[in-house]
N, C-alpha and C positions, 0 to 999 in steps of 0.2 A: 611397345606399349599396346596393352590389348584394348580393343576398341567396345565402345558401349553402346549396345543397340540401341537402346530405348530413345536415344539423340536422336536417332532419323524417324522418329516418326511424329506423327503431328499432334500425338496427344499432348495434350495439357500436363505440367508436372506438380503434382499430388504432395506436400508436406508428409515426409516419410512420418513425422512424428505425428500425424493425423490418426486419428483411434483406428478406425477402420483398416487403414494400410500398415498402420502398427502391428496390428493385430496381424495382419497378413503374413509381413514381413519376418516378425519371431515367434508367433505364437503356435504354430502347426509345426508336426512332427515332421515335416522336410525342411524344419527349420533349425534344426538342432544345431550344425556344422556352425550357422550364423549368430545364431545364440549364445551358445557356448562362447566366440570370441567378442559379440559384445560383452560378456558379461565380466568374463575373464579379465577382460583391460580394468574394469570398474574394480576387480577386486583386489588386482594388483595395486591399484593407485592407489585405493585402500587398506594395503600393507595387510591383506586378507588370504588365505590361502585358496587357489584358485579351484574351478572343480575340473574333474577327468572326461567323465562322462556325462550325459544328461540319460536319466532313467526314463522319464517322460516330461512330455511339457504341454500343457492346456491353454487355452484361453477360455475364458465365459464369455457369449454372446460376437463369436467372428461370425466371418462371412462361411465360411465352411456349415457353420450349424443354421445362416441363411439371416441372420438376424444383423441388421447392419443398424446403424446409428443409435442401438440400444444405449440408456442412459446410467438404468438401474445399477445399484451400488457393486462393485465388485475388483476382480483380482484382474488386470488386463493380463501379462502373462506368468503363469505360475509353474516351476522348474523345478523338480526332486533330481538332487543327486546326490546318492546313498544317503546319510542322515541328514541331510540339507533341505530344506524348503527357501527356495525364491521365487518373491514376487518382485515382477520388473514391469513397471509404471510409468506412464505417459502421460505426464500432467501439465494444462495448459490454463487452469484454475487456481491460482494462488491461494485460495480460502482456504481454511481449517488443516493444512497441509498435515501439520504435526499429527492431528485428531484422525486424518486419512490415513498417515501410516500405521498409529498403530490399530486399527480398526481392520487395517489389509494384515497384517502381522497376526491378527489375533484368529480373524477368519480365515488365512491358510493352516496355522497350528491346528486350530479345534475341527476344522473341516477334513485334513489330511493326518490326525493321528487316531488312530483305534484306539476305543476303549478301554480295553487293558493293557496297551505300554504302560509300563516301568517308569517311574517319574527320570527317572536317571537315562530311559531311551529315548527322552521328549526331543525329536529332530529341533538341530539350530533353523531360526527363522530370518531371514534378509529379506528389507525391503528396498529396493533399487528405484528410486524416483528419478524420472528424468522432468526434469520442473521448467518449461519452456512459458514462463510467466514471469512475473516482476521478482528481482531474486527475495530469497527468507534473511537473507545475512545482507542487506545491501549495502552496509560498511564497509565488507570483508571482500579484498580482493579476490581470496578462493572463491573457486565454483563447483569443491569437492566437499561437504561437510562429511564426517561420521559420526553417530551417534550410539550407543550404547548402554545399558544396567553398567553401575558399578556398587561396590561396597565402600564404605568408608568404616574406617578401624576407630574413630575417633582421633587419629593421630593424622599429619599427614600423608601416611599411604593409602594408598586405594587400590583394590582388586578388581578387575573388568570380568563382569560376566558376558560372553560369547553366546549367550544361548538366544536373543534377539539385536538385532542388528539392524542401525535406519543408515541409508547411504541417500546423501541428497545431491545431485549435482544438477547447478542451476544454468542452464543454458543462456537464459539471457546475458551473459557475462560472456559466455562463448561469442554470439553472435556479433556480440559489440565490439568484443577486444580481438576477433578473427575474422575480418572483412575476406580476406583472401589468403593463400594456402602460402603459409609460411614454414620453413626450415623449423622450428619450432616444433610445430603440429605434425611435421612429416617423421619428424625425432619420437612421437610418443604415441604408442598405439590405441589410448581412450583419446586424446586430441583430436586424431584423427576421424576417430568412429565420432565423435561429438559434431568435430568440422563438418564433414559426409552429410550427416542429420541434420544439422542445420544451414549450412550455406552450400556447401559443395557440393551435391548434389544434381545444382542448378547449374553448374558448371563444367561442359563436358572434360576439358583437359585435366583440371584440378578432379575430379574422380578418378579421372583412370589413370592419374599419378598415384593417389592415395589406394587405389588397389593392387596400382602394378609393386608398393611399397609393403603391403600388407595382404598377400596372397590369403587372409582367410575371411576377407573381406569381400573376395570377385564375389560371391556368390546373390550378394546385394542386387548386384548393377540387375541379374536375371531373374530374381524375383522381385525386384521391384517395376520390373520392365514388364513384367505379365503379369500383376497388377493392375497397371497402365490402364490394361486393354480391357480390365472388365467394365462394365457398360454401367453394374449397380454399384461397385466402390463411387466412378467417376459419377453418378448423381446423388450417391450420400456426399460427396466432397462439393458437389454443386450444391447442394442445398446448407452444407455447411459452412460455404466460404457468403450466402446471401444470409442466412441467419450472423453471421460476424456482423454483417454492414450494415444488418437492421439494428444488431446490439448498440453497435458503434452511432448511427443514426440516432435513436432511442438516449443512449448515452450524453450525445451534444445535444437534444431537446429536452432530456432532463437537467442538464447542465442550465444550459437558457432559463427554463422556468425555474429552476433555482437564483441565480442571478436574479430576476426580474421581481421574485418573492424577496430578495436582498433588501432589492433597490428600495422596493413599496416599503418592507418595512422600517428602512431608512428613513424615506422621505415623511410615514407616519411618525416616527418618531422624532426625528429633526421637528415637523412642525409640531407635533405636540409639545416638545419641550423649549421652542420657539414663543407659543402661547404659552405657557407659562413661565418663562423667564418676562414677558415682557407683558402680562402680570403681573409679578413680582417686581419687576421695575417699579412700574405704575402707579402701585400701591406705594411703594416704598418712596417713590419720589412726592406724592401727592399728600403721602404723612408729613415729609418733610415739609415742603411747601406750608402744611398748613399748620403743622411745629413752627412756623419760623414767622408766619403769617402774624399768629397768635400772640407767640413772642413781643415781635414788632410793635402787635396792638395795645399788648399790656405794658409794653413798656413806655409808651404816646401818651396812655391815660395816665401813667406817674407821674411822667415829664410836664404834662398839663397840670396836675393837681401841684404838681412844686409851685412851677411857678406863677400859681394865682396866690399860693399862700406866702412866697416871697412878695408879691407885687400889694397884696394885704399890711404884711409890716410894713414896707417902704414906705408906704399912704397914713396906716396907723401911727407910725409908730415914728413917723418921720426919720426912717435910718437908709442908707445908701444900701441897694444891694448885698454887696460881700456880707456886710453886716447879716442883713435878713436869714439870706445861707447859710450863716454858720449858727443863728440863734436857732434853727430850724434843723442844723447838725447833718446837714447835706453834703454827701460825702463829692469829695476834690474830682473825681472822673465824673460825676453827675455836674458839678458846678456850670461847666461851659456849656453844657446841653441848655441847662437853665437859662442862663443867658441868655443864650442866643432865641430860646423860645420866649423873654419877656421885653427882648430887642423889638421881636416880631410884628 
């Protein structure tokens, strides 16, 4: 098993999938040998036809042209081979993803073809995203989308046009379903390259299994190892990994005052409509009260005018109660009221 420098020494290890060492890592022309077999596994697993050669390959804003933590919009690394343009992407921003790729798709075609090709010579375009953020498919057990142009005949077949190509593979499914290096991942040469990038890396044995399995991969361990050592990668990775924690910080005290704007306008609301339910109580019960009050009163003053005017004939008219009641046509449920009000 061939052995990995960059263990013995004390530097800090750097998220290959970090822009800066990304960029390092594939983006330069002594990067080809490495490029080429990342890209390869990708296109294979995409049932894509692989490439031979790489003509050239660029990055915008590495550390070779001196610019490091640049943010500005652009192609992290972009690969011609023969009629082919690929852009291979390292994204750790879930936003607008779809919107990203083809914006990267559209600015390698119009940027890398001359104005008079031939519509019919327009190179095919792939965009290779490695999407190390919350996945785009999070129902879907793959971690490989492809996307495509088709035609629709109006029936059901369809024709795939090859002339742009979105390849999405979402790492965060990787890193969750691949804790540690399994028979699996050592079977399948993107698994691998995925594992490496994402966990394995940090892990001296499991690297130098997966290199010693996949000889077109050594080439990793040595330039990522002199990487390591440069002085301005490791303080854009320092500055990048305190900006994470102020994000993250930032993040839980917007959280908080979100919460806390909840609460308030909970607890405004609850009382507001606390006050007025118990208003509307109030009202409601104080109508009634004085509905029933009213009631009670007017039905006292009947009860009273009855029975003075029974107590009237009784005296007049020398007749026994019941008699009076009924010349007076006072209805049978009022009777004993009577009564009992000329008992009194």
């Amino acid at each position: 098993m061939k052995s990995i420098s960059y263990f013995n020494t004390e530097n800090t290890l750097i998220e290959p999938l970090f822009n800066d060492m990304f960029l390092r890592l594939f983006g330069t022309k002594d990067s080809k040998n490495l490029t080429r077999s990342l890209v390869n596994s990708v296109l294979k697993a995409a049932s894509l036809d692989e490439i031979s050669e790489i003509d050239s390959i660029s990055a915008e804003h590495t550390l070779v042209g001196g610019a490091i933590g640049c943010k500005s919009p652009r192609c992290d690394v972009l690969i011609t081979s023969e009629n082919r343009l690929l852009d291979l992407e390292a994204q750790c921003y879930p936003c607008a993803i779809d919107e990203r790729s083809l914006f990267y798709a559209a600015k390698a075609l119009v940027t890398n073809t001359p104005s008079h090709t031939a519509y019919s010579e327009i190179p095919q375009v792939i965009v290779i995203t490695l999407l190390d953020a919350r996945p785009r498919f999070p129902e879907d057990p793959d971690y490989l989308h492809v996307c495509r142009m088709q035609w629709n005949d109006g029936r059901e077949t369809t024709k795939a046009v090859d002339k742009q190509i979105f390849i999405l593979l979402e790492l965060s499914k990787i890193r969750k379903r691949y804790t540690s290096l399994e028979k699996e991942v050592l079977n399948n040469d993107l698994l691998s390259w995925l594992y490496l990038l994402t966990n394995g890396f940090k892990e001296q044995q499991e690297a130098e299994t997966i290199m010693d399995a996949f000889p077109t991969i050594q080439e990793f361990a040595e330039k990522y190892g002199i990487a390591l050592n440069d002085p301005k990668l490791k303080q854009a990775y320092e500055e990048f990994e305190e900006a994470e924690r102020e994000y993250a910080q930032r993040q839980i005290y917007l959280k908080q005052i979100e919460e806390e704007a909840k609460k308030k306008a909970w607890d405004e609301a609850w009382d507001e409509a606390w006050d007025k339910s118990w208003a509307e109580a109030w009202d409601k019960s104080w109508a009634e009260a004085w509905d029933k009050s009213w009631a009670e009163a007017a039905n006292k003053t009947q009860i009273d005018t009855l029975a003075k005017s029974v107590k009237a004939l009784m005296t007049n008219m020398k007749i026994d109660a019941e008699t009076a009641m009924g010349a007076l046509s006072i209805s049978d449920d009022l009777k004993p009221v009577v009564l009992k009000e000329i008992s009194e």
